[in-house]
DOMARNU-126923 format. One record per residue (C-alpha): x, y, z; residue in three letters. Coordinates in steps of 0.1 Angstrom, whole numbers, padded with zeros to 4 digits, always signed. Example, Ala and Ser with C-alpha at 12.3 -4.5 7.8 and 13.67 -1.06 7.14 Angstrom:
2
+0123-0045+0078ALA
+0137-0011+0071SER
This chain:
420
-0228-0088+0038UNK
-0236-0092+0071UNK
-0261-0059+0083UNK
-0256-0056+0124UNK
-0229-0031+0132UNK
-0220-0019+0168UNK
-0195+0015+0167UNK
-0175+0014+0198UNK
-0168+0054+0207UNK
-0183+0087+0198UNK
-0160+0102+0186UNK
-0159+0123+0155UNK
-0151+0091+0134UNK
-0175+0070+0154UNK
-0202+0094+0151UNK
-0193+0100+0111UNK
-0189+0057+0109UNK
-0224+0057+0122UNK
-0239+0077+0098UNK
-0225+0066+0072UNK
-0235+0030+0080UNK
-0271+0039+0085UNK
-0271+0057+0051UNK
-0264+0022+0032UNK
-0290+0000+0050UNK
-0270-0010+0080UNK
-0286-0021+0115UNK
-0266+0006+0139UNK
-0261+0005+0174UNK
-0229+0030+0189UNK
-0220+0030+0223UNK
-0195+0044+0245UNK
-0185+0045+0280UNK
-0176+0084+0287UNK
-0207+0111+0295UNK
-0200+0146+0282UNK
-0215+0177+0264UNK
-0196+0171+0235UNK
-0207+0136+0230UNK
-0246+0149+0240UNK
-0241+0169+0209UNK
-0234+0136+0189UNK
-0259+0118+0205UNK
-0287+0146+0196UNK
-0274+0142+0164UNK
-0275+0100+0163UNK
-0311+0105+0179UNK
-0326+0128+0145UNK
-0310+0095+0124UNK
-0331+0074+0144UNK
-0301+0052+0154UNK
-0299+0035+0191UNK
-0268+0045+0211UNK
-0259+0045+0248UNK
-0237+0064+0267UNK
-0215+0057+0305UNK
-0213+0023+0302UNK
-0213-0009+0276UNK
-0241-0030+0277UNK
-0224-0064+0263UNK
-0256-0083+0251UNK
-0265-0055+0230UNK
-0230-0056+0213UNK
-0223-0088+0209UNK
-0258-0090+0191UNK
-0232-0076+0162UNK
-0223-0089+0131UNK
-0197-0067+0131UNK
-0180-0043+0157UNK
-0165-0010+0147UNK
-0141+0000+0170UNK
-0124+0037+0184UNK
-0088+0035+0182UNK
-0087+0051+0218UNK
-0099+0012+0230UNK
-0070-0002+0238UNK
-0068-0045+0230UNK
-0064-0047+0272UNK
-0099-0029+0270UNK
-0127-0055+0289UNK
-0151-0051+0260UNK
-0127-0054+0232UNK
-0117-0090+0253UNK
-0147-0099+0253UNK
-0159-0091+0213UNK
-0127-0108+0202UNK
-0134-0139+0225UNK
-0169-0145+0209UNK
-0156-0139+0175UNK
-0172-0111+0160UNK
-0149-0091+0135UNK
-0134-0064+0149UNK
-0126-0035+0121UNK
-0112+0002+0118UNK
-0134+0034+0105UNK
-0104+0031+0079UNK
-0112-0012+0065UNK
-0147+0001+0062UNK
-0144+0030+0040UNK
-0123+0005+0020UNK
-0148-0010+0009UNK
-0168+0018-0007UNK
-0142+0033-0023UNK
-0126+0020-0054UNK
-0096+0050-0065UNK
-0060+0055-0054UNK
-0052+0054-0019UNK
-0018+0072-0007UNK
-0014+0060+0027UNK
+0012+0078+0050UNK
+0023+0059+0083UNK
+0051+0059+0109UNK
+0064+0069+0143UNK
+0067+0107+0136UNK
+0059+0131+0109UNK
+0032+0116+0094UNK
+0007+0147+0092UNK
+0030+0169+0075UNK
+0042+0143+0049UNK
+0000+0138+0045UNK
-0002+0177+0040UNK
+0027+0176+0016UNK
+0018+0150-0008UNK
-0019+0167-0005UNK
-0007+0196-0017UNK
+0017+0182-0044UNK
-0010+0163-0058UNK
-0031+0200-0058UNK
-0007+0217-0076UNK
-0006+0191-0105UNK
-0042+0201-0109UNK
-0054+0162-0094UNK
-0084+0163-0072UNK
-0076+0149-0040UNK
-0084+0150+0001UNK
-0065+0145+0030UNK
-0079+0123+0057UNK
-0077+0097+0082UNK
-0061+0105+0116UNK
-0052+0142+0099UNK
-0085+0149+0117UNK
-0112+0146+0095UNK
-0123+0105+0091UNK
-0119+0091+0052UNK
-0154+0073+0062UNK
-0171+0110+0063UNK
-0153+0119+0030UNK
-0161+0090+0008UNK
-0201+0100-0002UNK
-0179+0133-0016UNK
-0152+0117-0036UNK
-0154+0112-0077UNK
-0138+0079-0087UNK
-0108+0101-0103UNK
-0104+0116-0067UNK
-0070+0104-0050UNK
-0072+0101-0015UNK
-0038+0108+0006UNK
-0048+0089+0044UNK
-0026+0091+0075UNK
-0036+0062+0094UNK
-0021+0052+0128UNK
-0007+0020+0139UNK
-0044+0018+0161UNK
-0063+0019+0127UNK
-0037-0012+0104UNK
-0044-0033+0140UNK
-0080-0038+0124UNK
-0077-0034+0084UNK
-0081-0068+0064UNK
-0089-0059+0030UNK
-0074-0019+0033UNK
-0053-0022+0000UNK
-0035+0013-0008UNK
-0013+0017-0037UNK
+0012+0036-0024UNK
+0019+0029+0010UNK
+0043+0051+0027UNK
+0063+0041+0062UNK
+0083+0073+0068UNK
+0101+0059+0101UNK
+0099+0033+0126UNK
+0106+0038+0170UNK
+0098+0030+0200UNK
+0059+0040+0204UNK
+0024+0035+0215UNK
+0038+0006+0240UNK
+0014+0014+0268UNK
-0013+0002+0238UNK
+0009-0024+0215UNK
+0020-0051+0242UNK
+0053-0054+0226UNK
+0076-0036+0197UNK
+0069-0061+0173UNK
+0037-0060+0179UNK
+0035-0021+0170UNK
+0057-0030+0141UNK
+0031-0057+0129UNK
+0005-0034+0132UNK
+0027-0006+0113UNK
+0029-0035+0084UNK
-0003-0044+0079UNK
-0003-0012+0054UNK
+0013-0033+0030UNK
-0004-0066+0036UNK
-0031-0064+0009UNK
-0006-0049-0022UNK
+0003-0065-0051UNK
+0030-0059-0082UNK
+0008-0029-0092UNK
+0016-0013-0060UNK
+0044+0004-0042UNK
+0057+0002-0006UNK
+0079+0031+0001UNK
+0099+0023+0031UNK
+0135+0032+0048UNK
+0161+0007+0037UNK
+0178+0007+0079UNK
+0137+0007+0093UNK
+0134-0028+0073UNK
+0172-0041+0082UNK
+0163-0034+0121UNK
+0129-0038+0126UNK
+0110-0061+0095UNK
+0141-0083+0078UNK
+0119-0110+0064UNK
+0091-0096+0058UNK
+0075-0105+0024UNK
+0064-0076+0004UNK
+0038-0083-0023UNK
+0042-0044-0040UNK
+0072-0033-0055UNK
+0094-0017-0021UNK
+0111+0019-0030UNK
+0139+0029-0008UNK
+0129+0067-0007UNK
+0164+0083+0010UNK
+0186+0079+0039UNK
+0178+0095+0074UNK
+0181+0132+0074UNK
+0170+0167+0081UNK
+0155+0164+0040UNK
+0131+0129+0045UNK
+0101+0153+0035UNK
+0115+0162+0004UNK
+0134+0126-0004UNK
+0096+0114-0003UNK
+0083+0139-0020UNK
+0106+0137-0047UNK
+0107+0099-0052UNK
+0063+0101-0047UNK
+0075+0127-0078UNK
+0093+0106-0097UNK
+0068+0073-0094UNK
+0037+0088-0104UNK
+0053+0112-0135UNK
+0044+0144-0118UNK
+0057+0178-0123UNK
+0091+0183-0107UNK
+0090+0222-0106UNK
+0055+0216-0086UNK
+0077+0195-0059UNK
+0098+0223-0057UNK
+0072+0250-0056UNK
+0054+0229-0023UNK
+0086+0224-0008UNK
+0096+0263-0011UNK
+0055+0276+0002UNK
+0057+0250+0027UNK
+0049+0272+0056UNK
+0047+0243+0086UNK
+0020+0229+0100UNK
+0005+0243+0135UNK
+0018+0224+0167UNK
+0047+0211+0146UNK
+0076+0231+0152UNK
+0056+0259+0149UNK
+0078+0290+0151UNK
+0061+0318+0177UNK
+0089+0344+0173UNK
+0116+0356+0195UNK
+0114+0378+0228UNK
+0146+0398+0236UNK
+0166+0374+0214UNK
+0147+0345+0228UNK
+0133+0320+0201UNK
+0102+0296+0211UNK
+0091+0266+0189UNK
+0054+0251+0199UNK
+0063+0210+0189UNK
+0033+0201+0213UNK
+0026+0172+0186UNK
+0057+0154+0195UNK
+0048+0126+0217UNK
+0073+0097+0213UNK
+0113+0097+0213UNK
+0115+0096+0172UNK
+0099+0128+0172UNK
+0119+0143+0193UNK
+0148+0129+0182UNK
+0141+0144+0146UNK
+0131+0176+0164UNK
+0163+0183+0182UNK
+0182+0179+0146UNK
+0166+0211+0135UNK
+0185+0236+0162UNK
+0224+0243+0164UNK
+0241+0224+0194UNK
+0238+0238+0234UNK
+0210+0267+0219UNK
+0179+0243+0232UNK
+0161+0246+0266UNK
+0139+0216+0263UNK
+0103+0213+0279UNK
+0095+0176+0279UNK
+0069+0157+0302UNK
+0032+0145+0302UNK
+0021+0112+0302UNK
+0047+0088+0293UNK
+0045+0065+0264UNK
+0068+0035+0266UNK
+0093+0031+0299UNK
+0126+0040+0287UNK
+0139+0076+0268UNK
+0175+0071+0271UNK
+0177+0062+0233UNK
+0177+0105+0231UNK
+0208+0105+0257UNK
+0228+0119+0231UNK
+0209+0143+0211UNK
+0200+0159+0241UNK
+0236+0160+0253UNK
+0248+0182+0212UNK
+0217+0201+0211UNK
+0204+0210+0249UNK
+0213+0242+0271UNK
+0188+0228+0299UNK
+0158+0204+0300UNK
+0125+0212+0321UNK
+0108+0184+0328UNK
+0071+0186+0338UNK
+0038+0163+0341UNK
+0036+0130+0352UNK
+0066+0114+0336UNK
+0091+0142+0351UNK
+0106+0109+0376UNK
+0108+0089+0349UNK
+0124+0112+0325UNK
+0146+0122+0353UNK
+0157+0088+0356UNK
+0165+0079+0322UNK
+0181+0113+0314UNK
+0202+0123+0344UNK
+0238+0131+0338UNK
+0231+0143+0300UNK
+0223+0182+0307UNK
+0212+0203+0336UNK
+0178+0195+0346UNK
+0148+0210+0361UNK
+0119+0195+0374UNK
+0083+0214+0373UNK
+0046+0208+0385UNK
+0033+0219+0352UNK
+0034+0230+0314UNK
+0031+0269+0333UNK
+0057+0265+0359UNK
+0083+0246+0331UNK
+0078+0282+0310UNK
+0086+0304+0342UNK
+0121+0285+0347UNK
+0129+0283+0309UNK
+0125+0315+0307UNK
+0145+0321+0341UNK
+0177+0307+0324UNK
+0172+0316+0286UNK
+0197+0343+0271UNK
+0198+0355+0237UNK
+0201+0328+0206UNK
+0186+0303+0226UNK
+0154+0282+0213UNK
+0126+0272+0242UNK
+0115+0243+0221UNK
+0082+0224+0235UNK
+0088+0192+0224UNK
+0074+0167+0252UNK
+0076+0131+0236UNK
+0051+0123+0257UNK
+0012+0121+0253UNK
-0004+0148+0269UNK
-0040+0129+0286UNK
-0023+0139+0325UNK
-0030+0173+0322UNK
-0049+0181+0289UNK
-0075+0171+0266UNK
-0052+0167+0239UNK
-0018+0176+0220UNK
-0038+0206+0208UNK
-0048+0223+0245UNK
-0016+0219+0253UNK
+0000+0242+0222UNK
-0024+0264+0226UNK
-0017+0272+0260UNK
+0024+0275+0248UNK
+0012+0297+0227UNK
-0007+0320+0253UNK
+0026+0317+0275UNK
+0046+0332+0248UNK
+0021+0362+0244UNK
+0017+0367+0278UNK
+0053+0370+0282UNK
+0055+0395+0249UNK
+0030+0416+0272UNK
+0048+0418+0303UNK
+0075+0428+0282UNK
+0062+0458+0265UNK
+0044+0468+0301UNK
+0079+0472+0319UNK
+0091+0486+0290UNK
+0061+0512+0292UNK
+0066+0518+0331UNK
């Protein structure tokens, strides 16, 4: 195998890619174009590995030196570099077709438009409680290339891996491959649906009759009708408020595990943080932290949760794809009021205008000062933006967290005027 390999990004995977290349003999070179004290931190790190990096800028003689070229999932296709890379033919793979390739045990693979880190957590943890060593990694948070010196051959490793990641996996086989759902996503980065939906299938591309695709039977009628599947294809349930546990179960079923340990995950299950995350109630007030919804799916599947007219919505950041009216009518059963904030607040006042009363807002802040303006008692103020949140904040996280501080801030003023 070819020994030249250029990281694109330093990131947490990029820097954990580089390392790990390093460690096996490979010729590494990482660059990326941003300047920060998070990435000098990396960098001090690269530098006691001996391994050449640059940082604010690509120099593209250097790269295309490569043999191969690792790249960030933040760099888009429409990205200068990665135009010029593909143009001269160099290889272009994922953090995820490289740790392939030095690890030989079951893969669980869990992809789709929504919902994909709790069903990684779940089948985690349901593997855990039938005593079976595993990890959960990928686009959870902690890269499967940073895991794989750790892992035993018995281990099982259970990946969420992004549409960004299957764009540049040739080899990736897992042997069960899980597509929980299929929407309208990522289309400032895919340049079409179908090309998001390739990218989706490429999970699946590698299997063969010793493997299993488990897929929704109306995602493949609408979006993937001829595709061929190598693997054996399960049809795990029909669209629901249970899809969790239909997976989990038929996940259950397939690999002869303990039913009353499905039930036993299910029941402990306590959420996951930034997923409709329950904060509490204030004066009969309920508020739900969904900061990790970014796309229309999600929200979708969100707004199914709540009774009908008990939601005051706070939706907005940086839009996604161009049109949200495929939520029209959720919004109109489920919302009280939306409070639309961030960049996309024209937008999202375009495409939903004439569902519920709505508000517009500068900012996450000011959207929590009119929800809680109009909330009454038995209502739910439900962050769920299905947008990406790069206008005003680092990331999905910052912008929970700061939900969160809302919330507690208003519990304080509370008990003061209660005190005075």
């Amino acid at each position: 195998m070819s020994k030249r390999f250029v990281v694109l990004g330093l990131g947490e995977t990029g820097l954990a890619s580089a390392l790990f290349l390093k460690k096996r003999g490979y010729d590494v070179f990482v660059s990326d174009t941003q300047t920060s004290s998070v990435l000098k931190k990396r960098s001090d790190r690269l530098q006691s590995e001996k391994i050449p990096f640059e940082l604010g800028g690509h120099t593209l003689p250097k790269i295309l030196e490569a043999d191969w070229v690792l790249i960030s999932p933040g760099i888009s296709p429409a990205a200068p570099v990665y135009q010029v890379v593909r143009s001269k033919g160099i290889p272009l793979v994922s953090e995820i077709e490289v740790a392939s390739w030095f690890f030989k045990g079951e893969v669980i693979a869990v992809t789709g438009t929504s919902g994909k880190t709790t069903v990684t957590t779940l089948v985690h943890r349901l593997l855990q409680a039938n005593g079976i060593k595993s990890v959960a990694c990928g686009n959870i948070g902690n890269p499967w290339i940073g895991e794989v010196d750790r892992l035993a051959p018995s281990s099982q490793v259970v990946l969420e891996v992004s549409s960004f990641q299957l764009l540049h996996t040739y080899s990736f086989r897992p042997r069960y491959g899980i597509l929980i759902n299929l929407g309208l996503n990522h289309l400032d980065w895919h340049p079409t649906l179908e090309d998001y939906v390739a990218a989706k299938l490429r999970l699946f591309q590698n299997q063969n009759s010793e493997d299993v695709a488990l897929i929704r039977r109306r995602d493949r009628e609408k979006y993937f009708p001829d595709y061929c599947f190598k693997g054996n294809v399960v049809y795990w349930g029909e669209e629901g408020p249970n899809d969790n546990e239909a997976i989990l179960h038929e996940l259950t079923r397939l690999k002869r595990l303990a039913s009353e340990k499905t039930r036993e995950v299910l029941s402990k299950f306590e959420g996951l943080e930034h997923r409709l995350e329950r904060l509490g109630e204030l004066d009969g007030v309920h508020f739900v932290n969904d900061s990790k919804c970014t796309t229309l799916e999600a929200l979708a599947w969100a707004l199914a949760r709540f009774p009908d007219k008990r939601v005051i919505l706070l939706a907005g950041g940086h839009a996604k794809a161009s049109d949200f009216r495929s939520v029209r009518d959720p919004l109109t059963r489920k919302a009280r009021q939306v409070v639309i904030f961030g960049e996309a607040q024209d937008l999202l006042w375009k495409n939903w205008e004439g569902t519920v009363p709505l508000v517009q807002a500068r900012d996450l802040r000011e959207a929590f000062g009119q929800a809680i303006k109009t909330a009454r008692p038995g209502d739910i103020v439900l962050l769920s933006p299905a947008c990406a949140s790069f206008d005003q904040f680092s990331n999905y996280k910052e912008r929970g967290e700061l939900f969160k501080r809302l919330v507690q801030e208003a519990r304080e003023r509370d008990r003061t005027t209660i005190v005075r």
